[in-house]
C-alpha positions in Angstrom: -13.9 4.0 -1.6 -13.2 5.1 2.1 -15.4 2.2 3.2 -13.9 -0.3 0.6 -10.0 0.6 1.7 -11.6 0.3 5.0 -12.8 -2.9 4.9 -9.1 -4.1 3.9 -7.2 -2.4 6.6 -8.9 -4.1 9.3 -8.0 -7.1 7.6 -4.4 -6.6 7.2 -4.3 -5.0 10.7 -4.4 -8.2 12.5 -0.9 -9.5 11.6 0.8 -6.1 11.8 -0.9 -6.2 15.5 0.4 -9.5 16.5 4.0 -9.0 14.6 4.9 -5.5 15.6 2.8 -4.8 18.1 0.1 -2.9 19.0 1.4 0.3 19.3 3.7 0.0 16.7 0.7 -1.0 14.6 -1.2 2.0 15.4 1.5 4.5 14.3 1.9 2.5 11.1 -1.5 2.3 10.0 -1.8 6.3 11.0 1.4 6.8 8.8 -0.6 5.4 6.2 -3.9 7.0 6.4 -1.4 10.3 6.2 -0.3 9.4 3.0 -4.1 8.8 1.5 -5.3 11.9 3.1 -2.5 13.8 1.4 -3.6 12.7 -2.6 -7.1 13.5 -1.5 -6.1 17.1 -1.6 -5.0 16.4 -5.2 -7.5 18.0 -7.5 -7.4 14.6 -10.0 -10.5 12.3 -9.8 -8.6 9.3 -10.4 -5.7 10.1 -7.8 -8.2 11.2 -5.6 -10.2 8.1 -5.1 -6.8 6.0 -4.8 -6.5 8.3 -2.0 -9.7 7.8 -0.5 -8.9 3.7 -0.3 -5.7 4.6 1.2 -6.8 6.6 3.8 -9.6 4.2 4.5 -7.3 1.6 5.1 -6.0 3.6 7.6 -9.2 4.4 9.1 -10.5 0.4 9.2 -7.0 -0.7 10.8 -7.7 2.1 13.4 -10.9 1.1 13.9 -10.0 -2.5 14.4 -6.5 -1.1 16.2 -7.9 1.5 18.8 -10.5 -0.7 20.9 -8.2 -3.0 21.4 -4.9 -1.1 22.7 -7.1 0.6 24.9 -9.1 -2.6 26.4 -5.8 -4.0 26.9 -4.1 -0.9 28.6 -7.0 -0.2 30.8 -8.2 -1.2 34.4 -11.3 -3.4 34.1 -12.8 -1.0 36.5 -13.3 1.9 33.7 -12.6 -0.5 30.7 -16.2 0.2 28.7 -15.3 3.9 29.5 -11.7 3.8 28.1 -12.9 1.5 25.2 -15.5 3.7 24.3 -13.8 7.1 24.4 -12.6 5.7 21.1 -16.0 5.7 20.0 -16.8 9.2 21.5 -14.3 10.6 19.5 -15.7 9.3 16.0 -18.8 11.2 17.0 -17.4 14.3 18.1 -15.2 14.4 14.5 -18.4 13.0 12.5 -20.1 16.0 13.8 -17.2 18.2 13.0 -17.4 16.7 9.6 -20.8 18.4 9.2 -20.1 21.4 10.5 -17.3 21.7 8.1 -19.5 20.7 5.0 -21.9 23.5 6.7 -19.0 26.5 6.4 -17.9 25.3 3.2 -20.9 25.4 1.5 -21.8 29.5 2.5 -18.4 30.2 0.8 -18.7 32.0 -2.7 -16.3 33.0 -5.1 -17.9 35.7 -7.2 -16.7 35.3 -11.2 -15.2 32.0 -10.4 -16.9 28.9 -12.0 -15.0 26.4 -10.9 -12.5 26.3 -7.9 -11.3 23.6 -5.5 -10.5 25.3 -2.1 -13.8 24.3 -0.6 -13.1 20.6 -0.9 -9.5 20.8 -0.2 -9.9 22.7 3.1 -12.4 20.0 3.9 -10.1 17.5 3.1 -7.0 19.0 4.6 -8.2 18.9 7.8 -7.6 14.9 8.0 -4.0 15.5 8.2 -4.2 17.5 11.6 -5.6 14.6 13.3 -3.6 12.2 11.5 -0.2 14.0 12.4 -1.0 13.8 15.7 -1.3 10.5 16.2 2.0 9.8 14.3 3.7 11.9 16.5 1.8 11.1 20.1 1.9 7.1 19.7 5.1 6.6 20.5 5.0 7.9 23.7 2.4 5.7 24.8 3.3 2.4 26.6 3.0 -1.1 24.4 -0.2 -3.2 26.0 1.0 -5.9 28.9 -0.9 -8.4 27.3 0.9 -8.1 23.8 4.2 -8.4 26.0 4.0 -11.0 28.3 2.1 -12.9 25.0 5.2 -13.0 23.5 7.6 -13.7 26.4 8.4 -10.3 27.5 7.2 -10.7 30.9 9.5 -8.5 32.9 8.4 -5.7 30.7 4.8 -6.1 31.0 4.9 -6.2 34.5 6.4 -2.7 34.3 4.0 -1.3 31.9 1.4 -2.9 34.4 2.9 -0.8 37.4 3.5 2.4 35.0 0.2 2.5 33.5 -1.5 1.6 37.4 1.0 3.8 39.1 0.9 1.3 41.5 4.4 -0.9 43.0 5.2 -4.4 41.5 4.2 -6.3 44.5 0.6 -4.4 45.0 -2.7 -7.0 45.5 -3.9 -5.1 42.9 -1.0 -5.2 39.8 -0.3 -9.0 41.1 -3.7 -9.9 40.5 -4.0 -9.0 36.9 -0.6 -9.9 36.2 -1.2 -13.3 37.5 -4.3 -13.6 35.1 -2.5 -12.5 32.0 0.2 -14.9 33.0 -2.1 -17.6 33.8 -3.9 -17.3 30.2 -1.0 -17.3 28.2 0.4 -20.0 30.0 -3.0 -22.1 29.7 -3.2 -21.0 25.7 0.4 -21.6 25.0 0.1 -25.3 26.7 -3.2 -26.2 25.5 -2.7 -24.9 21.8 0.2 -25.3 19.7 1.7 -22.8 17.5 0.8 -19.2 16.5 -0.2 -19.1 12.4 -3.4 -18.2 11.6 -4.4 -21.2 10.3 -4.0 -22.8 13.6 -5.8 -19.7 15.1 -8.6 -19.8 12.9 -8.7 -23.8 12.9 -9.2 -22.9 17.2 -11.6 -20.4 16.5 -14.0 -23.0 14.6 -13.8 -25.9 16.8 -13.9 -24.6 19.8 -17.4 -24.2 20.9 -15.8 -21.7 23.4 -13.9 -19.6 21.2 -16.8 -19.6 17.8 -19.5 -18.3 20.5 -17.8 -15.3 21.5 -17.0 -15.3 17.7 -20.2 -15.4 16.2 -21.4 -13.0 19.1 -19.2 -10.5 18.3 -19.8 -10.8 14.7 -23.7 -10.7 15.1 -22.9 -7.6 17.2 -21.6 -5.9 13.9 -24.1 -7.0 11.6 -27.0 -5.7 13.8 -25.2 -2.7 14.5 -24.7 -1.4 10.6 -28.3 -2.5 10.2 -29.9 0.0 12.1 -29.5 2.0 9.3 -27.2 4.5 10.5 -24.6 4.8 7.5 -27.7 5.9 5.6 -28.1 8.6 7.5 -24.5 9.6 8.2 -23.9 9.6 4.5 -26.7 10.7 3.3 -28.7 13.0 6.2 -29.2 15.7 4.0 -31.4 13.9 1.5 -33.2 12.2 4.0 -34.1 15.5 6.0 -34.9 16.8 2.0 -36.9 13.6 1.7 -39.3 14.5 5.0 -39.6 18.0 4.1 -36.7 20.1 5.0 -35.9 22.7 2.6 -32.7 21.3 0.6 -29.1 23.3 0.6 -27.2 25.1 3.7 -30.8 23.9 5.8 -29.9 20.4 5.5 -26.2 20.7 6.1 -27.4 22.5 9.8 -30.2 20.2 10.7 -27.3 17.7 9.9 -24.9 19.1 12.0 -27.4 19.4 15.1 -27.6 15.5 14.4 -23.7 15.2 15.0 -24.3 17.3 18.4 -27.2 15.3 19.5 -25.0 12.0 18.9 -22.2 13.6 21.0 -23.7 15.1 24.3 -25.3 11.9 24.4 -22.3 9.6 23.7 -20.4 11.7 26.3 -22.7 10.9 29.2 -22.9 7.2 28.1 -18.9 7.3 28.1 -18.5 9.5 31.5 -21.5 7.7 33.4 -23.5 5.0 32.2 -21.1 2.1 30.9 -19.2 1.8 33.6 -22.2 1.9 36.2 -25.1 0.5 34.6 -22.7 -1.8 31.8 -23.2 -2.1 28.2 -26.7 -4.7 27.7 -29.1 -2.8 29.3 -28.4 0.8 27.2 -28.0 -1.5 24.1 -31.3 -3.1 24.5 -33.2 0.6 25.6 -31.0 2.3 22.7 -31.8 0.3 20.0 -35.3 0.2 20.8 -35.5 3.6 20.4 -33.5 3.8 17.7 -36.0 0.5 15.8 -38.8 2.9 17.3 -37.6 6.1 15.0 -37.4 3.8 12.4 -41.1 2.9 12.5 -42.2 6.2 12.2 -40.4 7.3 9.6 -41.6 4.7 7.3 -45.7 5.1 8.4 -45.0 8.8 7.9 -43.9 8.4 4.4 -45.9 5.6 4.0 -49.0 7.4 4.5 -48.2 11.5 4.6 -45.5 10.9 1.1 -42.5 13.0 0.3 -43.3 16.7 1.1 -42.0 19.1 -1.2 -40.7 22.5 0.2 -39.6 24.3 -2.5 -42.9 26.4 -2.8 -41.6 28.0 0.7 -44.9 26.3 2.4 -42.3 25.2 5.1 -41.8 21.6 6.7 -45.4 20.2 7.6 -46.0 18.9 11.2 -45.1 15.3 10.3 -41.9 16.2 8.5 -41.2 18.4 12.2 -41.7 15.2 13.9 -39.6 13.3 11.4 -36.8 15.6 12.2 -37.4 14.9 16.0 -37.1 11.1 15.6 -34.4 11.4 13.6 -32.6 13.2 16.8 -34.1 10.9 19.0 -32.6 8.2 16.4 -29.5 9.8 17.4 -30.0 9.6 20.7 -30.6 6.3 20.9 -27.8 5.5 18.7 -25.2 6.9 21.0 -25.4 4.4 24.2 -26.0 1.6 22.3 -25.0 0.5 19.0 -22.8 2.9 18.3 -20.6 1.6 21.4 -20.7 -1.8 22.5 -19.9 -3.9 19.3 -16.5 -2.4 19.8 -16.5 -2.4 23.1 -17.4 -6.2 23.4 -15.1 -7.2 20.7 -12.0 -5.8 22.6 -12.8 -7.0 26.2 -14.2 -11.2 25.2 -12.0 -12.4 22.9 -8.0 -14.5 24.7 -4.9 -12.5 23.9 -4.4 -15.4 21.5 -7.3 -14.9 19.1 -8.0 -11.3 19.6 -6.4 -9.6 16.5 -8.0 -12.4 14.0 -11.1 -12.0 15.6 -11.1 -8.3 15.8 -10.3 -7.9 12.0 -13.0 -10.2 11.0 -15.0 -8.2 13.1 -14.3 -4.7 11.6 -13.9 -6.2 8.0 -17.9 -7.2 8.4 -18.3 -3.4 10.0 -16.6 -1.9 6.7 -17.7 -4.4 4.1 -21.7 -4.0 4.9 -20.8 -0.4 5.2 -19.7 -0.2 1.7 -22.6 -2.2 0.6 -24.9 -0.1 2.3 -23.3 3.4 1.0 -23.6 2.3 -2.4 -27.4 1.0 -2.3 -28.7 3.7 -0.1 -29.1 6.2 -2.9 -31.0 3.4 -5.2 -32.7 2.3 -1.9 -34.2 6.0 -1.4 -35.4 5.9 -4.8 -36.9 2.8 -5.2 -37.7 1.6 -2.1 -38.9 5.2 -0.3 -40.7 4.7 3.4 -39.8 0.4 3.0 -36.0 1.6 3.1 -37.1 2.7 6.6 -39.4 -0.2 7.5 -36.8 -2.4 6.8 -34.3 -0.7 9.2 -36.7 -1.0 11.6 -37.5 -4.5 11.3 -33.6 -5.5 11.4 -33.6 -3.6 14.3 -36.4 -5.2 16.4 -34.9 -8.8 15.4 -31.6 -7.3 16.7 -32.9 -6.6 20.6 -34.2 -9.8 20.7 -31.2 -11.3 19.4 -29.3 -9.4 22.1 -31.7 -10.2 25.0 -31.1 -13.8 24.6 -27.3 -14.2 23.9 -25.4 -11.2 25.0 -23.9 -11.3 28.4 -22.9 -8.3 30.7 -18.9 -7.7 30.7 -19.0 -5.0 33.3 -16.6 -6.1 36.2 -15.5 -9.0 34.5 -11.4 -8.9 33.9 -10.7 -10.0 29.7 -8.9 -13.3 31.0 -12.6 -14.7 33.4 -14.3 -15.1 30.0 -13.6 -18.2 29.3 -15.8 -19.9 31.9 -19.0 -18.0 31.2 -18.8 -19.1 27.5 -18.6 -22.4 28.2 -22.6 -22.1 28.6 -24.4 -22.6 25.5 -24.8 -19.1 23.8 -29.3 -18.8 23.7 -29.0 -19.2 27.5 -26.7 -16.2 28.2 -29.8 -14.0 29.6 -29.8 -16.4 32.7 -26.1 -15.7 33.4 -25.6 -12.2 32.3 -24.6 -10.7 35.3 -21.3 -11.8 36.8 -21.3 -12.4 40.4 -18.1 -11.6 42.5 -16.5 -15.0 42.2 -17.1 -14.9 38.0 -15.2 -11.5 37.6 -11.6 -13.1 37.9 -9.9 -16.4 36.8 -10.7 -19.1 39.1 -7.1 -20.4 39.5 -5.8 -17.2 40.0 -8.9 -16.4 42.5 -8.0 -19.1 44.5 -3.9 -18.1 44.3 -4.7 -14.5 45.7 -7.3 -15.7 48.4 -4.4 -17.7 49.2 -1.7 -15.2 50.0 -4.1 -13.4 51.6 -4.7 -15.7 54.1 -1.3 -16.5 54.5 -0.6 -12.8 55.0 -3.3 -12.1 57.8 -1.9 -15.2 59.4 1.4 -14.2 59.3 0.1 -11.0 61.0 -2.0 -12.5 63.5 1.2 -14.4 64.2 3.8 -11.4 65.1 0.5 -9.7 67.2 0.6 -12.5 69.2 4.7 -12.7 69.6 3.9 -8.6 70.3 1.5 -9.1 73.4 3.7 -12.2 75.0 6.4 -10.1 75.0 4.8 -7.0 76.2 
């Protein structure tokens, strides 16, 4: 149900995005995920459930919402990094999430058959942070790009030099305020009107605009294929399924999963995207993560399901199963679990961006929902091929991203549209920007400009100095 609502609130978060405005957005979708989290707590299947869609909506228009207020707000300098923090902090609460089911589980109510304070503490929790981002949006400034978009240019500017602490007529705050300027001027005289017919109608016959579309959207797809909602749903049958005595045993070995994911996703967020970018740790990641995915298939392809409940403990393959699987993790963390969002906020023109974004995350959340209801039939039916399949989507997904995805390190959001000009399969040959690619050309060739015209000007009163010396 949290995946279904999901699915529909990054839908119905583009136009809220593009009416009221990002922020705005945010704190209404977070008003909303309140008001699901709050019938959760309710101790009635029915209500329950219709407050598990609720919040979910709330979560998917987040999770279409987030990437893109901070891509917009942030310098492209440490954009990945800003980008991804978003996706830092779904690990770190994921794992929290385990850790919660972990304590939980060891309570005990001695003479009580049936009582409901384990799942409402555990469902309670959503509210704290919920509440805070109700209360801490406001405070934040509206994106430049969603202003000066819709006309508000002397505003944007400010928000440029509050969120840059940097003056108004700094090289650095003119610069990318020229190149927002410059793209909303080019989309506003090349494309008329704003409905989403017309939107959708540019995103389709553009060759442009559909290549970063189906890009992005590929992105998705491969990423949920990995086969990671399997295992964040439903870790503790899988460790069960490779040996790992069932109960409290899972729950921890499931929690050390959520830790592995988030000491690595913090040095991806802190180091690695902003130095080495986001294709190479995508490629290496989900390697390994295709990798982990082979061997847990020839393992219960060949060893079979190991029972522990004799107390024999967890064979040597079943150790080693437990070892991929943080290895999967591992893997997991710097690629896949990152960059789709991360490349969906920083390609797409301020035009497009919310459309494309919530087409994006409705894939993420549909195929999600697909894939948490078949996972359990999957297990059961399919065993090790549930694994081997994984893998296999996997494999075909590196390959995919080898040959089409290009490096957006250094590049500013409003260069893109020259580099996907180039037809998508050839990408590989142009993936790294060189100096000249990371800014608009026109606006490139504006700054170099003044530039000139300033050391000249310079050069000028040093010479007026030494004559009159």
């Amino acid at each position: 149900m949290l995946a279904a609502g999901g699915s529909a609130g990054a839908l119905l978060a583009a136009p809220t995005s593009d009416y009221f405005g990002r922020k705005w957005s945010v704190f209404l979708w977070a008003f909303i995920f309140i008001i699901g989290a709050a019938m959760q707590m309710v101790p009635t299947y029915n209500l329950l459930l219709a407050g598990r869609f609720i919040a979910g909506m709330g979560v998917g228009a987040s999770s279409m919402l987030t990437p893109q207020f901070l891509a917009e707000n942030s310098p492209k300098s440490v954009r990945g990094a800003m980008t991804a923090t978003y996706n830092l902090m779904i690990v770190t609460c994921i794992m929290l999430a385990f850790f919660i089911s972990y304590g939980v589980s060891k309570w005990s109510y001695p003479g009580v058959e049936t009582d409901n304070r384990q799942w409402q503490t555990a469902m309670a929790i959503q509210l704290i942070p919920g509440g805070l981002m109700c209360l801490m949006i406001p405070f934040v400034p509206e994106t430049p790009r969603w202003l000066i978009n819709h006309g508000n240019h002397e505003q944007g500017l400010a928000n440029i030099c509050k969120l840059r602490k940097l003056p108004p007529d700094h090289e650095y705050v003119q610069t990318e305020y020229r190149e927002i300027e410059a793209q909303v001027a080019y989309e506003q005289e090349c494309y008329a009107g704003h409905s989403y017919w017309v939107v959708i109608k540019d995103i389709f016959t553009l060759k442009n605009n559909f290549q970063r579309f189906f890009l992005a959207v590929m992105l998705f797809l491969f990423h949920k294929l990995t086969g990671t909602d399997s295992l964040n749903y439903y870790a503790p049958e899988i460790f069960d399924l490779i040996g790992v005595s069932g109960g409290s045993d899972s729950l921890l070995d499931t929690g050390i999963y959520g830790v592995v994911k988030v000491v690595t996703s913090l040095f991806y967020v802190s180091y690695l995207i902003d130095r080495v970018g986001r294709r190479i740790p995508l490629l290496v990641g989900a390697t390994i993560q295709a990798s982990c995915m082979l061997y847990l298939a020839l393992y219960l392809r060949f060893a079979g399901t190991t029972d522990d409940s004799t107390g024999g403990g967890t064979p040597a393959g079943g150790i080693a199963g437990i070892v991929f699987i943080y290895l999967y993790a591992f893997g997991w963390s710097f690629s896949h679990s990152v960059a789709p969002y991360v490349f969906a906020a920083e390609v797409f023109p301020s035009r497009i961006r919310s459309f494309c974004m919530a087409v994006c995350l409705f894939v993420d959340w549909i195929v999600d929902y697909g894939i948490t209801r078949a996972t359990p039939n999957m297990i059961t039916e399919m065993r090790w091929g549930v694994f081997l399949l994984y893998a296999m989507l996997t494999y075909l997904g590196v390959v995919f991203i080898f040959f089409c995805m290009p490096e957006l390190k250094g590049r500013s959001i409003e260069s893109m549209d020259a580099l996907f000009d180039r037809p998508l399969w050839t990408m590989w040959r142009h993936a790294y920007p060189t100096e000249e690619e990371k800014v608009r050309s026109d606006v490139r060739e504006i700054m170099a400009g003044k530039l000139q015209h300033h050391e000249d000007e310079n050069k000028g009163d040093y010479v007026e100095h030494v004559e009159t010396a």
